[in-house]
C-alpha positions as CSV (number, residue, x, y, z in Angstrom):
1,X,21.5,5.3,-4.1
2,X,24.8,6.2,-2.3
3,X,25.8,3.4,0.4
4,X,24.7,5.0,4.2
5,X,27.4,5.3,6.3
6,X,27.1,2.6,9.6
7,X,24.1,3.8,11.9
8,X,22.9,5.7,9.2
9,X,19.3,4.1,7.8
10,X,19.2,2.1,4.5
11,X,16.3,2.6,2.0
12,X,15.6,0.0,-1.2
13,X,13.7,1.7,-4.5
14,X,10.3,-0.3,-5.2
15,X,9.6,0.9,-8.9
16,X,5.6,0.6,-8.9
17,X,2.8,1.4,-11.2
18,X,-0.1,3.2,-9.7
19,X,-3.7,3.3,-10.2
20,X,-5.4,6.7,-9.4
21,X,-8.8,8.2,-10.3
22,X,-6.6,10.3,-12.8
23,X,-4.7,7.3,-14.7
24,X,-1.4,5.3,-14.3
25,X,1.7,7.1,-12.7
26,X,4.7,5.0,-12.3
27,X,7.6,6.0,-10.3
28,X,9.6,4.3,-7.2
29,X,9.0,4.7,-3.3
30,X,11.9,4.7,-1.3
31,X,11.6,2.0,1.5
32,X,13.2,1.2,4.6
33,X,15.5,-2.3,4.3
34,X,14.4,-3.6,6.6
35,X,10.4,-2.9,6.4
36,X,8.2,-4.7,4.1
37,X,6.2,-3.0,1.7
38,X,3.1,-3.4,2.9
39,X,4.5,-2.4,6.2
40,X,5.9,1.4,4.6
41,X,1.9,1.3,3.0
42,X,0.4,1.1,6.2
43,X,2.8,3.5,8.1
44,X,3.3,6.5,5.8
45,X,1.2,8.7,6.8
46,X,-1.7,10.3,4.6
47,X,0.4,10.8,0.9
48,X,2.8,8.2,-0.2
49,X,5.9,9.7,-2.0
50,X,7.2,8.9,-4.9
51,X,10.7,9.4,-6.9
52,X,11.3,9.9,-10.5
53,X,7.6,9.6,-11.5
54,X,5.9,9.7,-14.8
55,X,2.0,11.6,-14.1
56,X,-0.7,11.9,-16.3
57,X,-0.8,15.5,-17.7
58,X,3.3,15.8,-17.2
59,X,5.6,15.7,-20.2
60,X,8.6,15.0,-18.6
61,X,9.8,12.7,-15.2
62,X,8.6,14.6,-12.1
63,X,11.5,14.2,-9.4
64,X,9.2,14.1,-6.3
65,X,5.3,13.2,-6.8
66,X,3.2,12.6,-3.3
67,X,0.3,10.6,-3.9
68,X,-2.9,10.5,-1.8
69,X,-3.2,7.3,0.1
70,X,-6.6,7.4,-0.2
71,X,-6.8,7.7,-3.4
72,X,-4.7,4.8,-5.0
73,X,-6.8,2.6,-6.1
74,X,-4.3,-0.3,-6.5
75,X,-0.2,-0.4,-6.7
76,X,1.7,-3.1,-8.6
77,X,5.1,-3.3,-7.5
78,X,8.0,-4.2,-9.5
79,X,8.4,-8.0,-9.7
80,X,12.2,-7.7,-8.5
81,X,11.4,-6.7,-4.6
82,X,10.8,-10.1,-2.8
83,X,9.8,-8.4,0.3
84,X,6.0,-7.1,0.0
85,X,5.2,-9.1,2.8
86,X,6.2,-11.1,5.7
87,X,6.5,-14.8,5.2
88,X,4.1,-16.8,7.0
89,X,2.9,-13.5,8.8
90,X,-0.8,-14.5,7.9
91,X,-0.5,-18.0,9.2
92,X,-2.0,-21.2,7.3
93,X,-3.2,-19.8,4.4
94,X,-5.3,-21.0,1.1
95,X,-5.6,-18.7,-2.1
96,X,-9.1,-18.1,-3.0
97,X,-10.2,-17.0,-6.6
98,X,-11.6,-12.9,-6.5
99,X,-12.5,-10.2,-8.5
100,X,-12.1,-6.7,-7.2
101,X,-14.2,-4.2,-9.3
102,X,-12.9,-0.2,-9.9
103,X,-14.9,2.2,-11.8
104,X,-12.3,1.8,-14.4
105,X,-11.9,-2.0,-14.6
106,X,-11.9,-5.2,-12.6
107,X,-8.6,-7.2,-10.7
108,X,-9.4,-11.0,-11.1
109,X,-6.9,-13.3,-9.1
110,X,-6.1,-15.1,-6.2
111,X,-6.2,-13.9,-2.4
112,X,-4.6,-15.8,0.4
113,X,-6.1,-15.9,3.6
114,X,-6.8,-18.2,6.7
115,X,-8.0,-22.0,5.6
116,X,-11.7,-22.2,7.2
117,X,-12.5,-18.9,7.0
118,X,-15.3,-16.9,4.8
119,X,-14.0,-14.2,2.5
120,X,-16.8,-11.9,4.3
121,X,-15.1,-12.8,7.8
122,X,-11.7,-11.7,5.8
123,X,-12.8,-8.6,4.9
124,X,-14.5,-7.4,7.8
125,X,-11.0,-7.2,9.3
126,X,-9.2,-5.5,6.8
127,X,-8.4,-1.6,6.1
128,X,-5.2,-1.3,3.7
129,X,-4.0,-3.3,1.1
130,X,-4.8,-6.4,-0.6
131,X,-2.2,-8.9,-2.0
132,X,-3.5,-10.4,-5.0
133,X,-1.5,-13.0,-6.5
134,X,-1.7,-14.5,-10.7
135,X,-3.7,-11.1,-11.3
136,X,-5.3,-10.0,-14.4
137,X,-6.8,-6.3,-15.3
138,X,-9.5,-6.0,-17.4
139,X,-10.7,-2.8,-18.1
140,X,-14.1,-1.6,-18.3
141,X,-15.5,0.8,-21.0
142,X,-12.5,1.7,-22.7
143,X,-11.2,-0.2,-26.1
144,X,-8.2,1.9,-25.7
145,X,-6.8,0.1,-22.5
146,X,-5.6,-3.3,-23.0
147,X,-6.1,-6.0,-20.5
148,X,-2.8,-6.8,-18.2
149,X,-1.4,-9.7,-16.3
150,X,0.6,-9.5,-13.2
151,X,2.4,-12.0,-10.7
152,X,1.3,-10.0,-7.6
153,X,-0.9,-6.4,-7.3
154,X,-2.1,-4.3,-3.9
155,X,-5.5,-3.6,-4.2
156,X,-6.5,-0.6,-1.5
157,X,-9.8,-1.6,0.3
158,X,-10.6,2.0,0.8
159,X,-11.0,2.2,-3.1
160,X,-12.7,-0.5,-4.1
161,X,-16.3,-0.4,-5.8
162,X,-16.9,-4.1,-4.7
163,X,-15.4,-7.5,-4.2
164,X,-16.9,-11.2,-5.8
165,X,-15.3,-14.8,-5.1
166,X,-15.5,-16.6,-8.1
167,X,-17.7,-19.6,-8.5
168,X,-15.5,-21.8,-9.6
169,X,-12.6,-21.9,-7.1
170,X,-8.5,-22.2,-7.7
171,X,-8.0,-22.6,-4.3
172,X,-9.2,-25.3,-1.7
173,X,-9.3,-25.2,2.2
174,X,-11.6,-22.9,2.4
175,X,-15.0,-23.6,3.8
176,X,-16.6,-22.1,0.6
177,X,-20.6,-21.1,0.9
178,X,-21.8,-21.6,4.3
179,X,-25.0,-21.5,5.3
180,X,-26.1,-17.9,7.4
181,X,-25.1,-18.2,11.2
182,X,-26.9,-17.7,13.9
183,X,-25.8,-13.4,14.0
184,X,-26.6,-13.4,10.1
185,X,-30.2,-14.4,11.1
186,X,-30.9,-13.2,14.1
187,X,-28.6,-9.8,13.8
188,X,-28.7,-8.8,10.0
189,X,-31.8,-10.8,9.1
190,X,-30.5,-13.5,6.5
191,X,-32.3,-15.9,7.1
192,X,-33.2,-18.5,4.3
């Protein structure tokens, strides 16, 4: 990209792979410098756009491609933009072994998130994107597919068939199983 002249804006390219109900595109967002990425997911409005991007069904490199937010399933950035998230924006935090299932295949990995808090607490407050950290894919009912590793994926909340902690946990901090509380028995009857 050309250099902006001063007062002008400044954008950075975020080469991603994306996960749609129709397959993988690849192609790069343009993002503000000086906006985390998870920051330009939550702000852009209904369709995400995306540069020079390779679509299922397309021979060639489609210049401009605008995704439905909704629909993205999960986003792996390119490993060479540091700036996903704010440091330290989440306060003390613990990773805590998941897997995230899709109708296509599951994201195991690690979640961060507040030491002493349930993963069902977590959750209840969340609407956009995940940050899964040491993430594998593992596809489900394709031999085609292989599996795939990744340092860091976004996992859209909005598209996810379901969500597991793992039994057997990476992280520590966390309170792990609790027993119900008094609103799990008295409000959504769970009690033992």
């Amino acid at each position: 990209m050309s250099e902006p002249s001063s007062g002008q804006p400044r954008y950075r390219q975020v080469a991603a792979e994306i996960l749609l109900p129709a397959g993988w595109v690849t192609g790069a967002f343009v993002v503000p410098d000086d906006q985390t990425f998870l920051d330009f997911l939550a702000h852009s409005g209904a369709f995400l756009k995306l540069i020079d991007a390779f679509v299922p069904g397309h021979p060639d490199v489609v210049p401009f491609f605008a995704l439905q937010r909704g629909a993205v399933q999960l986003i792996v950035p390119s490993q060479g933009d540091d700036r996903v998230e704010t440091p330290g924006s989440m306060g003390i935090t613990a990773p805590w072994s998941i897997s995230c299932l899709f109708e296509r295949g599951a994201v195991h990995g690690s979640l961060d998130f507040l030491m002493n808090q349930r993963l069902s607490d977590f959750l209840k407050q969340q609407t956009g994107f995940l940050v899964i950290r040491d993430a594998a894919w593992t596809p489900i009912g394709s031999d085609d597919e292989p599996g795939r590793t990744w340092s860091l994926v976004l996992v859209n909340t909005q598209q996810l068939n379901g969500i597991s902690e793992a039994v057997d946990q990476r992280g520590r901090g966390h309170p792990g199983k609790l027993p119900p509380s008094d609103f799990d028995v008295s409000e959504a009857g769970m009690g033992s």
